[in-house]
C-alpha positions as CSV (number, residue, x, y, z in Angstrom):
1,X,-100.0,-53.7,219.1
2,X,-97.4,-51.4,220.1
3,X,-100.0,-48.6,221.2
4,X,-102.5,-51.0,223.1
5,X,-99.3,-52.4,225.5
6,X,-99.0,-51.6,228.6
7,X,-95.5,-51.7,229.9
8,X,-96.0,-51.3,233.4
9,X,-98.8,-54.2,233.3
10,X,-96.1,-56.1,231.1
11,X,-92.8,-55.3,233.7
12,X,-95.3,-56.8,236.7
13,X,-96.2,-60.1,234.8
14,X,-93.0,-60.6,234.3
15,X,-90.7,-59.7,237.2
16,X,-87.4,-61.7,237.5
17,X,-89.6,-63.8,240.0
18,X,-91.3,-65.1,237.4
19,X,-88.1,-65.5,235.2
20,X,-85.8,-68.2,236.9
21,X,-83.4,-67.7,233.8
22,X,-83.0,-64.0,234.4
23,X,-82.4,-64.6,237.7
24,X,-79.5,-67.4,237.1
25,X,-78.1,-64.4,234.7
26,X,-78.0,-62.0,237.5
27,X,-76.6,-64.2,239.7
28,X,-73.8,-64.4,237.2
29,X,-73.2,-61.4,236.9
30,X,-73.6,-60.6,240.7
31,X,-70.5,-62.9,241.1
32,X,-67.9,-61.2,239.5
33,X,-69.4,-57.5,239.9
34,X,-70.8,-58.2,243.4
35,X,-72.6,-55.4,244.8
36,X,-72.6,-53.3,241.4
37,X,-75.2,-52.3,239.9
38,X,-74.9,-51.6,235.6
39,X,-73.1,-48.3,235.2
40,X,-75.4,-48.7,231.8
41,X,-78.6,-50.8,230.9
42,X,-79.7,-51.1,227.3
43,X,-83.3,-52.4,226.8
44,X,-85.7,-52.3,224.3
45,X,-88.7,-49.8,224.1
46,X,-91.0,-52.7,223.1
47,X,-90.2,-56.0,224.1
48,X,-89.7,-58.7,222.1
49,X,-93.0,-60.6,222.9
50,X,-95.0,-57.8,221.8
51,X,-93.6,-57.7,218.5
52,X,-90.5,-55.2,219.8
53,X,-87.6,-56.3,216.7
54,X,-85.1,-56.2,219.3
55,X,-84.7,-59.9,220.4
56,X,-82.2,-59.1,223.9
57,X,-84.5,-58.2,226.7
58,X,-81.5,-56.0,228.0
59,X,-77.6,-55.6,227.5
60,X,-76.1,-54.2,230.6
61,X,-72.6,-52.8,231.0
62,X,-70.3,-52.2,233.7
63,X,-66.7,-50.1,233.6
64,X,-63.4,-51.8,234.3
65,X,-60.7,-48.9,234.8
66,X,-58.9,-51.5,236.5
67,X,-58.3,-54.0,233.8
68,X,-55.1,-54.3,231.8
69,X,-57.3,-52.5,229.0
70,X,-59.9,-50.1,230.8
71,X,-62.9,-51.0,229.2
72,X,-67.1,-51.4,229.1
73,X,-67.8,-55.2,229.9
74,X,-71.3,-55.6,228.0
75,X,-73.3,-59.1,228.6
76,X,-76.9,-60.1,227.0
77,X,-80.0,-61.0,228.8
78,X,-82.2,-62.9,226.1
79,X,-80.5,-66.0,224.1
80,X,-81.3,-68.1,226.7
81,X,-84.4,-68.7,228.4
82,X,-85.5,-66.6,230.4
83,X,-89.0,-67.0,231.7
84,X,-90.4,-70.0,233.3
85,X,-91.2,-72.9,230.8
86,X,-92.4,-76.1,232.4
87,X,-91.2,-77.8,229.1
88,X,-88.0,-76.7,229.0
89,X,-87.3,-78.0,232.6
90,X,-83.7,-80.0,232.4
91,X,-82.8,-79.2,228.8
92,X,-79.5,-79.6,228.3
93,X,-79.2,-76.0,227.3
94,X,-80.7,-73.3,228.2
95,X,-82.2,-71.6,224.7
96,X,-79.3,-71.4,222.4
97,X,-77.3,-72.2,225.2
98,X,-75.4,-68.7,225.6
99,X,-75.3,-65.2,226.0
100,X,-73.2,-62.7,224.5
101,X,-70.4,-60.8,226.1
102,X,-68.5,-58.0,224.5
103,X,-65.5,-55.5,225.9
104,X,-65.1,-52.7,224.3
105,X,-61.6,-50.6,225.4
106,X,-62.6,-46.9,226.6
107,X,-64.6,-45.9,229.8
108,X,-67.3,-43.7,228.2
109,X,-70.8,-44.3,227.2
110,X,-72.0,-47.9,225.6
111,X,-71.3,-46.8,221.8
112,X,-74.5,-47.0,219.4
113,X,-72.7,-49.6,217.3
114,X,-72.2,-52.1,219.9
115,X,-75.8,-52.2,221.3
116,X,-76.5,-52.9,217.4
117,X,-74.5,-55.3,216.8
118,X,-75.7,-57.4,219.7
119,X,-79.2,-57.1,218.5
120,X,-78.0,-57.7,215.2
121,X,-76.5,-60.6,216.2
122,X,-79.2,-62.1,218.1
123,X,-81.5,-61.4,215.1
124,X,-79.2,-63.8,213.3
125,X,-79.8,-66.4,215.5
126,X,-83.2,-66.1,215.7
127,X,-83.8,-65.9,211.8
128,X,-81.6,-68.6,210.8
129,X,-81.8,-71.2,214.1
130,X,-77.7,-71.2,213.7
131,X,-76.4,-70.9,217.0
132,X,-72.6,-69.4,218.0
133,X,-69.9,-71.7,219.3
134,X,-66.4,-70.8,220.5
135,X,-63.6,-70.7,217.3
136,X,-66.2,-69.8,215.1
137,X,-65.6,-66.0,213.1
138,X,-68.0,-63.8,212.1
139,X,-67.5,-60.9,209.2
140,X,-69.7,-58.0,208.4
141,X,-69.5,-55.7,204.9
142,X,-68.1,-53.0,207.0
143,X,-66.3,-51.9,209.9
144,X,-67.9,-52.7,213.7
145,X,-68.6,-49.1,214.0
146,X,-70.0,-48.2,210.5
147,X,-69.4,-44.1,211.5
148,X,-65.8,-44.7,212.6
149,X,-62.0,-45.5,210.3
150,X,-61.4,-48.8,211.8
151,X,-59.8,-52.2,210.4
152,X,-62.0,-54.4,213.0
153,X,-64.8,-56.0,210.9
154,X,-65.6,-59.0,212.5
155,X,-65.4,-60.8,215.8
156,X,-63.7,-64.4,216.9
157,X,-66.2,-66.0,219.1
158,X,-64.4,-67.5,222.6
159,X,-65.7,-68.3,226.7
160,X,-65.6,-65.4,228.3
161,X,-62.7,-65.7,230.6
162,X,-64.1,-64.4,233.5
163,X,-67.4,-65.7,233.0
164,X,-67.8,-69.8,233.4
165,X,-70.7,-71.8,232.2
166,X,-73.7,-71.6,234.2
167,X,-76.5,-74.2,235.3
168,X,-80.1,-72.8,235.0
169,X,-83.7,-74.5,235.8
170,X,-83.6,-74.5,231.7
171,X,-80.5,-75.7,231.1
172,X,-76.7,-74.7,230.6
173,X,-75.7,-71.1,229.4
174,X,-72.2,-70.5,228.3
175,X,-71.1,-67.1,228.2
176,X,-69.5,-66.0,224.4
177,X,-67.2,-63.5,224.1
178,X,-67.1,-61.3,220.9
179,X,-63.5,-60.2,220.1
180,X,-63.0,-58.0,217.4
181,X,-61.1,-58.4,213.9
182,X,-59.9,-57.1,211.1
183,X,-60.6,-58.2,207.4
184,X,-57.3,-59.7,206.7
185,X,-57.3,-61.5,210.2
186,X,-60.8,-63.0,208.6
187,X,-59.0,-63.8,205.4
188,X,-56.4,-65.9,206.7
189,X,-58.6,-67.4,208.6
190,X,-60.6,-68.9,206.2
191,X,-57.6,-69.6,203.7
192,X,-56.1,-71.8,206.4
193,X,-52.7,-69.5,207.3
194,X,-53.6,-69.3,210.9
195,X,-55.8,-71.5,213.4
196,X,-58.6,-69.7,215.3
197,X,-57.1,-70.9,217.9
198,X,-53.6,-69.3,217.4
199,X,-55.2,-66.1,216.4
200,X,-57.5,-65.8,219.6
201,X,-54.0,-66.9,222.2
202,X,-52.3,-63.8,219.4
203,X,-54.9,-61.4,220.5
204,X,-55.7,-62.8,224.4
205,X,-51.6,-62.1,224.8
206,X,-52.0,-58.3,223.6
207,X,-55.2,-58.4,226.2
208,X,-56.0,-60.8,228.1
209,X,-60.0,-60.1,228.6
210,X,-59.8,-59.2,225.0
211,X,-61.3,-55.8,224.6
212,X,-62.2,-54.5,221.1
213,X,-60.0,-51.4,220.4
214,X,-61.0,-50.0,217.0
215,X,-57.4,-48.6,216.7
216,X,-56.0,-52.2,216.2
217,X,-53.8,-52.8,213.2
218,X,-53.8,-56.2,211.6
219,X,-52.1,-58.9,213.0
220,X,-52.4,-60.2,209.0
């Protein structure tokens, strides 16, 4: 498949005129970076629908030296519906109803790792049908950037804060912030010695748009 598509043919059929969803995304995104475009866009070779194994259309990224924490603001095109589907007209939600949004503290290029874990994520979803929902934790075998010493090892799903719920054609999209973790801050979790709530208000008062700094000791 991958050597009879033609991507050109593929990027006309299906421009964001033809993909209300992506356009609702934009607009999004036009609103709090207005008249910016990505200082980074991360897409897949093959997409998706032509048997790519990357499920996000794009990830695109844009700096914020300003912020409390200078960081990369990274949001997902591809959990919710994108293209036009008559069917899906007035669903309640949009797909699974969000997209993903990650900070990550630093100004320089979008790391490998993120980009991967994004997809990774989003592979999750599709395999298993289990969607993402704010409070709930997430844990991986090894650090967020598998090259790099770093405690973080998970993320604590929340609302972006500077990112509200949208309305599409298709449905709602809530926008999910991915906040990093260590393995302890997991642990108590799950034992029931702190609240997700009290550990995401811990973190949100170190920095308040919550940007993953793989420096981070434990808060447990």
């Amino acid at each position: 498949m991958g050597q009879d598509l033609d991507l050109e043919a593929y990027r006309r059929r299906y421009s964001r005129a033809d993909r209300p969803g992506w356009e609702a995304l934009d607009a999004a995104v036009a609103r709090l970076y207005p008249g910016r475009a990505p200082d980074e866009t991360r897409a897949p070779t093959v997409p998706h629908r032509f048997g790519g194994t990357d499920p996000l259309d794009q990830i695109v990224a844009f700096a914020r030296p300003e912020a409390p924490t200078p960081h990369r603001h990274l949001i997902s095109y591809g959990l919710s519906q994108l293209d036009y589907e008559e069917a899906a007209i007035g669903d309640a939600h949009s797909g699974w109803g969000f997209e993903l949004s990650l900070r990550i503290a630093g100004l320089g290029p979008v790391p490998r790792w993120a980009a991967d874990r994004l997809q990774g994520l989003a592979r999750y979803v599709e395999r298993t049908e289990r969607w993402f929902e704010p409070g709930c934790h997430i844990g991986f075998r090894h650090g967020l950037d598998p090259d790099a010493p770093t405690l973080l090892s998970g993320f604590l799903a929340a609302p972006d804060p500077e990112m509200p719920e949208i309305a599409t054609p298709h449905g709602a999209v809530q926008f999910l912030q991915l906040i990093g973790i260590t393995g302890g801050e997991i642990a108590a979790i799950q034992d029931g010695r702190v609240r997700a709530e009290a550990l995401l208000a811990a973190l949100r008062d170190r920095d308040p748009l919550g940007a993953v700094d793989l420096d981070r000791e434990s808060l447990f």
